[in-house]
C-alpha positions as CSV (number, residue, x, y, z in Angstrom):
1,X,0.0,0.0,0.0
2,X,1.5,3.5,-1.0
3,X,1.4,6.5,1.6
4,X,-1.5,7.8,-0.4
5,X,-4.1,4.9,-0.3
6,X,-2.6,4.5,3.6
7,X,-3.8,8.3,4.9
8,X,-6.7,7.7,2.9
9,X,-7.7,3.8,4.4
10,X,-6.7,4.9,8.3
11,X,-7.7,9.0,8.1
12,X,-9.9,9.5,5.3
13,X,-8.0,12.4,3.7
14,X,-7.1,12.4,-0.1
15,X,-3.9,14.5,0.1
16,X,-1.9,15.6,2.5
17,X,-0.6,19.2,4.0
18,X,2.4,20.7,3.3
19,X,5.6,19.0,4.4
20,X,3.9,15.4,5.8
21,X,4.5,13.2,2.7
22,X,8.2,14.3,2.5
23,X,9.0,13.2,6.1
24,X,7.2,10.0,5.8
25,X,8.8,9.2,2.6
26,X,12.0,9.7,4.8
27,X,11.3,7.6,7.7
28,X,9.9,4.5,5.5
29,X,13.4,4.9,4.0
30,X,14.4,5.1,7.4
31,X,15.9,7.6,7.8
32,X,16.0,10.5,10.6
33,X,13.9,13.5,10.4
34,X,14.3,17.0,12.4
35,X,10.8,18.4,11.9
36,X,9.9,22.2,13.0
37,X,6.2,22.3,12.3
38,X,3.7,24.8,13.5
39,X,0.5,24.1,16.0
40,X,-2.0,22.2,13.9
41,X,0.1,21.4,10.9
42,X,-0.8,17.8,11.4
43,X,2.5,16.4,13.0
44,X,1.0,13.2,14.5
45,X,0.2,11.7,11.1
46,X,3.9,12.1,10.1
47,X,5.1,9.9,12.5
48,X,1.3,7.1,13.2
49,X,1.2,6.5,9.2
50,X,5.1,5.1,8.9
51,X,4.2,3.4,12.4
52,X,1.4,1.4,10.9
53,X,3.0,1.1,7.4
54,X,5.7,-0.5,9.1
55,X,6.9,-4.0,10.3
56,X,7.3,-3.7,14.2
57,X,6.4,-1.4,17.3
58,X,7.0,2.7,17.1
59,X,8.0,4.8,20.1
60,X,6.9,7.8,21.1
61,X,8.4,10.3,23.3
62,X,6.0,12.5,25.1
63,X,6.2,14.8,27.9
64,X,2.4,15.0,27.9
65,X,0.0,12.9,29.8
66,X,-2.8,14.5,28.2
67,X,-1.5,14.6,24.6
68,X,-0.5,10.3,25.3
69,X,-4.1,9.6,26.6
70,X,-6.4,11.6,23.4
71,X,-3.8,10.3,21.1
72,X,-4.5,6.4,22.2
73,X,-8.1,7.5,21.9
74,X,-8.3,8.9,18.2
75,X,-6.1,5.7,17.5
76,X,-8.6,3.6,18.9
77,X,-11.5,5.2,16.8
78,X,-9.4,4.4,13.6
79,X,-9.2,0.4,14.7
80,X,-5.6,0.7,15.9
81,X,-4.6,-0.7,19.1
82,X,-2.2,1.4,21.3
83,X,-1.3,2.1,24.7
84,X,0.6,4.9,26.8
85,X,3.1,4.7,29.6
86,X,3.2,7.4,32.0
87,X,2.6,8.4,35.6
88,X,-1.2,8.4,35.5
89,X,-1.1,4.4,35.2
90,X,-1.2,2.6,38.8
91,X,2.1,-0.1,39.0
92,X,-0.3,-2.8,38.1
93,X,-1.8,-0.8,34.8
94,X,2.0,-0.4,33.7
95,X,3.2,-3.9,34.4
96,X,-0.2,-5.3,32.1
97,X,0.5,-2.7,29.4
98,X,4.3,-3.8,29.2
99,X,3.6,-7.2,28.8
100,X,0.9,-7.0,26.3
101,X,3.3,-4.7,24.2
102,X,5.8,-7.6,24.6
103,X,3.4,-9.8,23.0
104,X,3.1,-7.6,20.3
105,X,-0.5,-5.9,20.8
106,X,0.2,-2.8,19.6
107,X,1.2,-0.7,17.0
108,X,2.3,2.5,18.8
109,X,3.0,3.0,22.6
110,X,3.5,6.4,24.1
111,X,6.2,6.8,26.7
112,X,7.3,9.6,28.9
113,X,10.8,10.1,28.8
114,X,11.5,9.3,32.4
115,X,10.0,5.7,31.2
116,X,12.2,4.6,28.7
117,X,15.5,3.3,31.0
118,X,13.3,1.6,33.3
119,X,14.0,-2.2,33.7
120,X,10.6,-3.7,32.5
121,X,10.6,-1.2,29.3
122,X,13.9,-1.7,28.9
123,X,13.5,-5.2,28.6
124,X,10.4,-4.8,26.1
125,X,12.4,-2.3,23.8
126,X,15.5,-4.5,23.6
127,X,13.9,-8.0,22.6
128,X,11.1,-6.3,20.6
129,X,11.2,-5.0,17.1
130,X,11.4,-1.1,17.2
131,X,10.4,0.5,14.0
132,X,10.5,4.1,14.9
133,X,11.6,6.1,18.0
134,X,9.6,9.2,17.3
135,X,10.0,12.9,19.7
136,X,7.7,15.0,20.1
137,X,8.0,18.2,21.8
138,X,11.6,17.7,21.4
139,X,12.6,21.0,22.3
140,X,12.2,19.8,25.5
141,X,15.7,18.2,25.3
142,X,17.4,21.6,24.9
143,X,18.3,23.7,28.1
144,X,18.2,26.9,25.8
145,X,13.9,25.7,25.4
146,X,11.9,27.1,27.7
147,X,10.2,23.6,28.5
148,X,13.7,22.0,29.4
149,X,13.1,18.4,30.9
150,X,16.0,16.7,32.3
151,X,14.6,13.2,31.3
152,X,14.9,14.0,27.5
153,X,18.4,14.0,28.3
154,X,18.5,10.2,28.4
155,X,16.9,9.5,25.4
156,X,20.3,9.0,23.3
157,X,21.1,6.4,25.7
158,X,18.1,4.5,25.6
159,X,19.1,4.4,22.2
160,X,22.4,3.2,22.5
161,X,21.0,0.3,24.2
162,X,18.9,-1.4,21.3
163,X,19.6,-4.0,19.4
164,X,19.5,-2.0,16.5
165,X,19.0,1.4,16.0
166,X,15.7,2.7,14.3
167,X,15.2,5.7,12.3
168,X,14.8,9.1,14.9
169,X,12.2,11.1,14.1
170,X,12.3,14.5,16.4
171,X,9.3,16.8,16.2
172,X,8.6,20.7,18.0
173,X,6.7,23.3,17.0
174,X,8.8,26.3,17.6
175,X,12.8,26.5,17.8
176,X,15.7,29.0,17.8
177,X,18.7,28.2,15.6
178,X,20.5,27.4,18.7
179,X,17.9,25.1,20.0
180,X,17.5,23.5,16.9
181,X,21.6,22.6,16.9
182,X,20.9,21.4,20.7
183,X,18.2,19.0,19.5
184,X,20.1,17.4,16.8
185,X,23.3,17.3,18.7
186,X,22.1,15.8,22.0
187,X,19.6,13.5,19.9
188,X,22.8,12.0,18.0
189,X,20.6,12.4,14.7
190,X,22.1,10.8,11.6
191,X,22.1,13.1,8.5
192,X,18.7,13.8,9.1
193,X,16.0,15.2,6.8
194,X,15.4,19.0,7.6
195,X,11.9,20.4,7.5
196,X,10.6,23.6,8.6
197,X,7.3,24.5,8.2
198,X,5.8,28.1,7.4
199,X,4.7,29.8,10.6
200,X,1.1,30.6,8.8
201,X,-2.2,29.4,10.1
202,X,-4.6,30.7,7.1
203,X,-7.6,30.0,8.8
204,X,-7.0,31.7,12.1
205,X,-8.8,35.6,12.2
206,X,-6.6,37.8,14.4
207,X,-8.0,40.8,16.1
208,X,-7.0,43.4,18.6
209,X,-9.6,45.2,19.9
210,X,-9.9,47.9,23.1
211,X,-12.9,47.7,25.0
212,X,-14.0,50.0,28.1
213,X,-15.2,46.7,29.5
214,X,-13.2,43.2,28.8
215,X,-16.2,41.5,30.2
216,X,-18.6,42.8,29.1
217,X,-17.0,42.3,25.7
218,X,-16.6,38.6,26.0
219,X,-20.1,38.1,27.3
220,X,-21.6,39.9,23.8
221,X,-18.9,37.7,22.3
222,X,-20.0,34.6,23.7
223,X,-23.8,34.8,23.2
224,X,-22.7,35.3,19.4
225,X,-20.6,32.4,19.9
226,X,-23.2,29.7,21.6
227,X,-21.9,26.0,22.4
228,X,-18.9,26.7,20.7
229,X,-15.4,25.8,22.4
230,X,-13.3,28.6,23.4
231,X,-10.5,29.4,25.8
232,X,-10.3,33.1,27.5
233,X,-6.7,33.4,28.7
234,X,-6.1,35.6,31.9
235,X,-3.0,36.9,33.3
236,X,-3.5,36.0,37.2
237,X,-5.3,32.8,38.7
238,X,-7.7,35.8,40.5
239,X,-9.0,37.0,37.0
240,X,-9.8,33.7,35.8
241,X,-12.2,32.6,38.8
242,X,-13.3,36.2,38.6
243,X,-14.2,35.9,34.5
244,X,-15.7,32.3,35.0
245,X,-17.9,33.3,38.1
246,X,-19.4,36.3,35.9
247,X,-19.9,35.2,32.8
248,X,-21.4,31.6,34.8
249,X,-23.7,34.3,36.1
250,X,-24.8,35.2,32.7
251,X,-25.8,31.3,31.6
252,X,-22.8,30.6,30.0
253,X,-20.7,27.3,30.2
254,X,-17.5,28.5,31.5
255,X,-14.8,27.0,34.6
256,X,-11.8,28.4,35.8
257,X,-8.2,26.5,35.6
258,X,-5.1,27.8,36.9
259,X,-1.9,26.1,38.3
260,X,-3.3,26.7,42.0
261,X,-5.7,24.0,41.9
262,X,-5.9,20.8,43.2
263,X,-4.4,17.9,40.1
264,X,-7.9,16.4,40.6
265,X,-9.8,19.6,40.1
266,X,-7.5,20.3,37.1
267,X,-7.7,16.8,35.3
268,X,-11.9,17.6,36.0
269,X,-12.4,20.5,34.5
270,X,-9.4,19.4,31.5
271,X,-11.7,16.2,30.9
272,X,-15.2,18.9,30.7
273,X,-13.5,20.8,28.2
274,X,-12.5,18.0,25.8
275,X,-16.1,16.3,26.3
276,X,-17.7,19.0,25.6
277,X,-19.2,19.2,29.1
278,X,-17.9,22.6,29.7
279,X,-17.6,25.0,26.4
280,X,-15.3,27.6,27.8
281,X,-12.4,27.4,29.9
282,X,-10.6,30.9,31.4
283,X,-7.1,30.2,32.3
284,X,-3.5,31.1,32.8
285,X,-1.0,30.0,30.7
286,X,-1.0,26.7,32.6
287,X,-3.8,25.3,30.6
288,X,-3.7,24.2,26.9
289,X,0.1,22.2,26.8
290,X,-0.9,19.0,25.7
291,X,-4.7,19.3,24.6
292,X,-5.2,18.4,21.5
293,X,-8.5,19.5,21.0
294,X,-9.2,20.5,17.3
295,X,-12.6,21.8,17.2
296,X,-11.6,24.9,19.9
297,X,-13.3,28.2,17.7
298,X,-12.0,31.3,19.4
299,X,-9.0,32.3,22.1
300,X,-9.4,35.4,23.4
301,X,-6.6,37.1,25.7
302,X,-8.1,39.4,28.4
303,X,-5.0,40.9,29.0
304,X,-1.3,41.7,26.2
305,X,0.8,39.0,27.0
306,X,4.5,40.2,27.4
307,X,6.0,38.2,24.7
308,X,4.8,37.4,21.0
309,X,5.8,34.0,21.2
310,X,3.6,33.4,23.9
311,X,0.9,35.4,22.2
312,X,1.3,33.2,19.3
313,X,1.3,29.6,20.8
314,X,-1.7,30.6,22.9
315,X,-3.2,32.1,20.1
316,X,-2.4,28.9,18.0
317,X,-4.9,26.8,20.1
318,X,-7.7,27.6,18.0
319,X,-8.5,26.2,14.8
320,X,-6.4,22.9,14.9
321,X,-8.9,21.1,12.5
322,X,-8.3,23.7,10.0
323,X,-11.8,25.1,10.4
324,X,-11.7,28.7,10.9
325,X,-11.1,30.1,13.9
326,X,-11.0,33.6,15.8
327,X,-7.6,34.9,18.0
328,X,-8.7,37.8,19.8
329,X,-6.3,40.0,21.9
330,X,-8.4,42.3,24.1
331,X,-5.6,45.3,24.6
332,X,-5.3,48.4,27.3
333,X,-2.3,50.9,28.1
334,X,-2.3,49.3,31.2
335,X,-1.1,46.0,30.2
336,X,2.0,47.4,29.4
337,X,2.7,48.9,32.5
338,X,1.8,45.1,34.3
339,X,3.7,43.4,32.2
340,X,7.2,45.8,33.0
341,X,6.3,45.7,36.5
342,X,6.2,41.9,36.2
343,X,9.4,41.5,34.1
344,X,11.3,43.9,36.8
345,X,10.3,41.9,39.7
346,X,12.9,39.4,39.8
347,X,13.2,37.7,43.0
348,X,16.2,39.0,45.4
349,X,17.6,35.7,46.0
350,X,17.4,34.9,42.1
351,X,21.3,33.9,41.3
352,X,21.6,36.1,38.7
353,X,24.5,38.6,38.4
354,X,23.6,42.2,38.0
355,X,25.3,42.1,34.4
356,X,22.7,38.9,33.6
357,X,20.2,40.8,35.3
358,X,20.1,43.4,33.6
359,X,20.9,41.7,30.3
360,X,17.6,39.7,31.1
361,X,15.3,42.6,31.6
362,X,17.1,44.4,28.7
363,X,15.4,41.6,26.4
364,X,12.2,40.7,28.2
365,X,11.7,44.4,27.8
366,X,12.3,44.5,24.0
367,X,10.3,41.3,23.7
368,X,7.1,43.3,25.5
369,X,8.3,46.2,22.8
370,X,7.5,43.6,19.8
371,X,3.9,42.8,21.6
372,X,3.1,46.5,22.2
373,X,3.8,47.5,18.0
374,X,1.6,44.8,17.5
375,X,-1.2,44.9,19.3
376,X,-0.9,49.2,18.4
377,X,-0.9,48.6,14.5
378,X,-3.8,50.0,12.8
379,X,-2.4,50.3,9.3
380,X,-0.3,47.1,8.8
381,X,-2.0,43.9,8.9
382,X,-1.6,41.8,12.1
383,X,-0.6,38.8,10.3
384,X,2.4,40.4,8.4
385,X,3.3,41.6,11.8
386,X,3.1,38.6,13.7
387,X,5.0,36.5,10.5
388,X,7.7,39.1,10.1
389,X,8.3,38.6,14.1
390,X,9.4,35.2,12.9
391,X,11.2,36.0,10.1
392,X,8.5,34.9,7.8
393,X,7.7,37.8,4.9
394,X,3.9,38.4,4.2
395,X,4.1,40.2,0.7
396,X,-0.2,41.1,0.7
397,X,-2.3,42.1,2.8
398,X,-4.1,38.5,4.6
399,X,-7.7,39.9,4.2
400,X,-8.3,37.8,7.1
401,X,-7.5,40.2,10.7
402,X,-9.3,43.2,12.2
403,X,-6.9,45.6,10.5
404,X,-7.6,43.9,7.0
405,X,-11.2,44.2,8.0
406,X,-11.9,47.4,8.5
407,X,-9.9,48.5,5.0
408,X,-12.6,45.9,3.5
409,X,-15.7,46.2,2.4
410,X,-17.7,43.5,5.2
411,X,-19.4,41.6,2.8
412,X,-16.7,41.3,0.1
413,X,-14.6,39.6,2.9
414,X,-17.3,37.6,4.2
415,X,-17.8,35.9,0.7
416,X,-16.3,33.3,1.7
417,X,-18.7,30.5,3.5
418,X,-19.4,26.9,3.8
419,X,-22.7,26.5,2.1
420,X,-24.3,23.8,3.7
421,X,-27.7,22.4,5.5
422,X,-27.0,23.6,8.9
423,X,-30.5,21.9,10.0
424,X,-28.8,18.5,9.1
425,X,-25.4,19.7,10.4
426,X,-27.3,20.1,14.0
427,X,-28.7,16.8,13.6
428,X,-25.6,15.2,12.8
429,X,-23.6,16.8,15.8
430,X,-26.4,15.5,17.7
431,X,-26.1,11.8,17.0
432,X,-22.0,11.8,16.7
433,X,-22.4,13.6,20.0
434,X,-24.0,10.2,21.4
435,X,-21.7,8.5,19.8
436,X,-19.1,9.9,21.7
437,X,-21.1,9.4,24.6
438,X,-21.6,5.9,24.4
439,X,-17.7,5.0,23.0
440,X,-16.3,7.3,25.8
441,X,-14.4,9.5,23.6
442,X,-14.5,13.2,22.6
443,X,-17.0,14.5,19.8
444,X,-13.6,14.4,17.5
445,X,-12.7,11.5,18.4
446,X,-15.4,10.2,16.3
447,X,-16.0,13.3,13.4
448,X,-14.5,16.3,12.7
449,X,-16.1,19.4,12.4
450,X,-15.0,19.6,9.0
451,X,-16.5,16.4,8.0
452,X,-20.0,17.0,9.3
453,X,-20.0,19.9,7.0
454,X,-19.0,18.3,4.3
455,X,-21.7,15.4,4.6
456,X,-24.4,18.1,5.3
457,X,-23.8,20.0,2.7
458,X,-23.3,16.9,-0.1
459,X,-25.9,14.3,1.8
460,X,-24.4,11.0,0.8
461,X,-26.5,9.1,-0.1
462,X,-24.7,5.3,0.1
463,X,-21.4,3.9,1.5
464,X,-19.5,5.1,-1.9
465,X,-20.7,8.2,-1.3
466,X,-19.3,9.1,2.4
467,X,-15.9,7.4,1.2
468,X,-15.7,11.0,-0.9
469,X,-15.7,12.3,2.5
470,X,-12.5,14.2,3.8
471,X,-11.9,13.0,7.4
472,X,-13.8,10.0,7.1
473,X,-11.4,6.7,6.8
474,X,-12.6,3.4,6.6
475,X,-13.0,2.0,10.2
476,X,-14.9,5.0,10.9
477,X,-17.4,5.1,7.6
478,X,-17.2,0.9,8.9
479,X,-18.2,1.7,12.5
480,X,-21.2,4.8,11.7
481,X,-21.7,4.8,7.7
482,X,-25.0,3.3,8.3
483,X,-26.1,5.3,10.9
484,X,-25.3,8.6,9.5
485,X,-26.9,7.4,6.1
486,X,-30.2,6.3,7.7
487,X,-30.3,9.5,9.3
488,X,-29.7,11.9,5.7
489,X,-32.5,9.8,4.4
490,X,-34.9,10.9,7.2
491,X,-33.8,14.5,7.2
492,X,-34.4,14.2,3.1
493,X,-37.7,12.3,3.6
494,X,-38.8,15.5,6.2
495,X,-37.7,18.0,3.6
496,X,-39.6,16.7,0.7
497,X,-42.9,16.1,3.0
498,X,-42.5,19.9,3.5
């Protein structure tokens, strides 16, 4: 089977996005891959369509408890059987997971780095056929990344220690130059293929906007936005219980989430949010590493982060499935003040010299510069400011940001639509939704948002028809074809009655 047919068969999609085929060409010649690819670019498939094209077991390095566990369960939805490894399992959950991966039961396993030089996986690894040792979030293994973890330290030694060695595969979304040499060095990658993505999320609006009231703002927002899922990012843990509490007040599904809660509460509300249980979630900057949700609509920042990178991986939340999505930054003159108050206040028993101190504050500050010029711009398009941060050139206008907007004419720029029967699109939401229910998996787990457009708006009528489908492989046109066909023909039946 050629990768074509395969993404087809196990995803449903007829071609892929820019970049994918080219590193899964190189690992089925196996051979390494250093991969820089944006949020939502579609890394996973990079590294699960090799896996299950290949002879043998694939690894995957993860520092993310909640990326292993929604990963295992979009496998499982596709038919494939696989299994994580982390801290969330009890002893007994590890030691039964282990030995069925020695019998060969799955495909793909997740492990957290501190996992991999452990006896028992040890012993898997070495008598077991590795395919692929796959990294994600690799800049983790750099102590120049901002998420340094010590444990990715080790993985060139678990590596050492295998019968063989398999092709590397090392993934991250964002990376200096001089993270990137980290990686590759302390990885021990072998003439590896080097891929960098383009930092540009099309379908993402971005918009600054000023309100007298931030609040009151979101809460207009949000009853223009019903049951969709959003995240409202605050800069303390007092805002976000504050913004929750109101806008609850108002009828709205919203909880709090900040790092000053209890792991339960956390986990909770984390769960709510990717069940669709709660629709929005006002945070810190503690929540959204690791949830893979696709179908999140808008982010809206509250307050001017202090760094554009930030702004931008936040931001980069919404829209994963492609779909559009809205990335609004809600700014005051205030903000800026905050956020120099809060890059001055360095701790006096920090161990910095004066000379690093002030060499630290000297580029925090000119980092909070970058955000201030663009969330002030009102005659250069936000995206060719927030590209040009990252050395990306823009050379038109997007057409697609609040600045862009307001040189438009409304209707010209919303021409663009998905014309389709949103009747049947509610109804179909509706059944995948108990779906989801009953299978114990998130509403994308089982169909993308993109997908129930596409079948509402071209009402398949038979089996041949949904395989047209984008997002729609076979296992899942297997487990609900029928049902989603039965219920078009009703929805046509009502329509022509009428």
């Amino acid at each position: 089977m050629d990768t074509g047919k395969a993404l087809k068969k196990y995803y449903g999609y007829d071609s892929f996005r820019p970049g994918q085929e080219e590193i899964i060409n190189a690992v089925l010649s196996r051979r390494d891959v250093f991969a820089v690819m944006p949020t939502g670019a579609g890394k996973s498939v990079c590294y699960q369509l090799p896996a299950l094209m290949m002879d043998g077991i694939t690894i995957v390095v993860s520092p993310l408890i909640s990326l292993m566990q929604d990963q295992v369960r979009n496998l499982k939805a596709m038919g494939i059987r696989g299994a994580y490894l982390n801290s969330s399992l009890t002893p007994r959950q590890i030691a039964l997971a282990t030995d069925n991966a020695r019998k060969g039961m799955y495909k793909i396993i997740y492990a957290a780095p501190e996992r991999l030089n452990t006896a028992d996986f040890l012993d898997f690894a070495i008598n077991s056929n590795i395919s692929l040792l796959a990294v994600d979030e690799a800049h983790c293994i750099s102590q120049w990344g901002q998420d340094f973890r010590p444990a990715y330290l080790r993985i060139s030694e678990f590596i050492t220690k295998l019968r063989y060695r398999p092709p590397v595969a090392a993934f991250t979304a964002t990376a200096t130059e001089r993270v990137k040499s980290d990686i590759d060095k302390k990885l021990g990658l072998r003439f590896p293929l080097m891929y960098t993505g383009g930092f540009d999320r099309p379908n993402l609006y971005f918009s600054v906007e000023e309100p007298v009231d931030r609040l009151a703002f979101i809460r207009n927002y949000l009853a223009l936005h019903k049951d969709q899922s959003g995240i409202i990012y605050c800069l303390t843990r007092k805002e976000t219980e504050r913004a929750a509490d109101v806008l609850s007040s108002f009828g709205f599904s919203v909880s709090a989430y900040h790092a000053g809660m209890k792991d339960e509460d956390r986990k909770r509300i984390q769960e709510d949010f990717i069940y669709d249980r709660v629709n929005v979630i006002a945070a810190t900057n503690a929540f959204g590493m690791g949830i893979d949700k696709p179908d999140v609509r808008f982010v809206i920042h509250m307050n001017m982060p202090a760094r554009m990178e930030d702004y931008y991986q936040q931001a980069g939340r919404a829209g994963r499935d492609g779909e559009s999505a809205e990335c609004i930054l809600l700014y005051s003159p205030a903000d800026i003040r905050l956020n120099r108050y809060m890059i001055e206040q360095i701790p006096e028993n920090d161990p910095l010299t004066p000379e690093q101190r002030h060499s630290y504050i000297s580029t925090e500050l000119a980092c909070l510069d970058q955000m201030v010029f663009y969330s002030t711009s009102t005659n250069t398009c936000l995206r060719k400011r927030l590209l040009g941060y990252f050395g990306e050139n823009l050379v038109t206008d997007c057409g697609n940001c609040s600045v862009c907007r307001r040189k438009l004419n409304y209707a010209e720029a919303d021409k663009i639509a998905v014309v389709y029967d949103f009747e049947l699109y509610n109804k179909i939401k509706a059944y995948c939704k108990k779906l989801a229910m009953f299978s114990g998996v998130p509403l994308y787990s089982i169909i993308s948002e993109s997908a129930m457009k596409q079948i509402a708006a071209m009402k398949p009528s038979n089996t041949a028809q949904l395989h047209l489908i984008s997002g729609l492989g076979e296992e899942k046109i297997r487990r609900y074809g029928k049902g989603l066909l039965k219920l078009i023909a009703e929805e046509n039946s009502i329509t022509a009655q009428s």
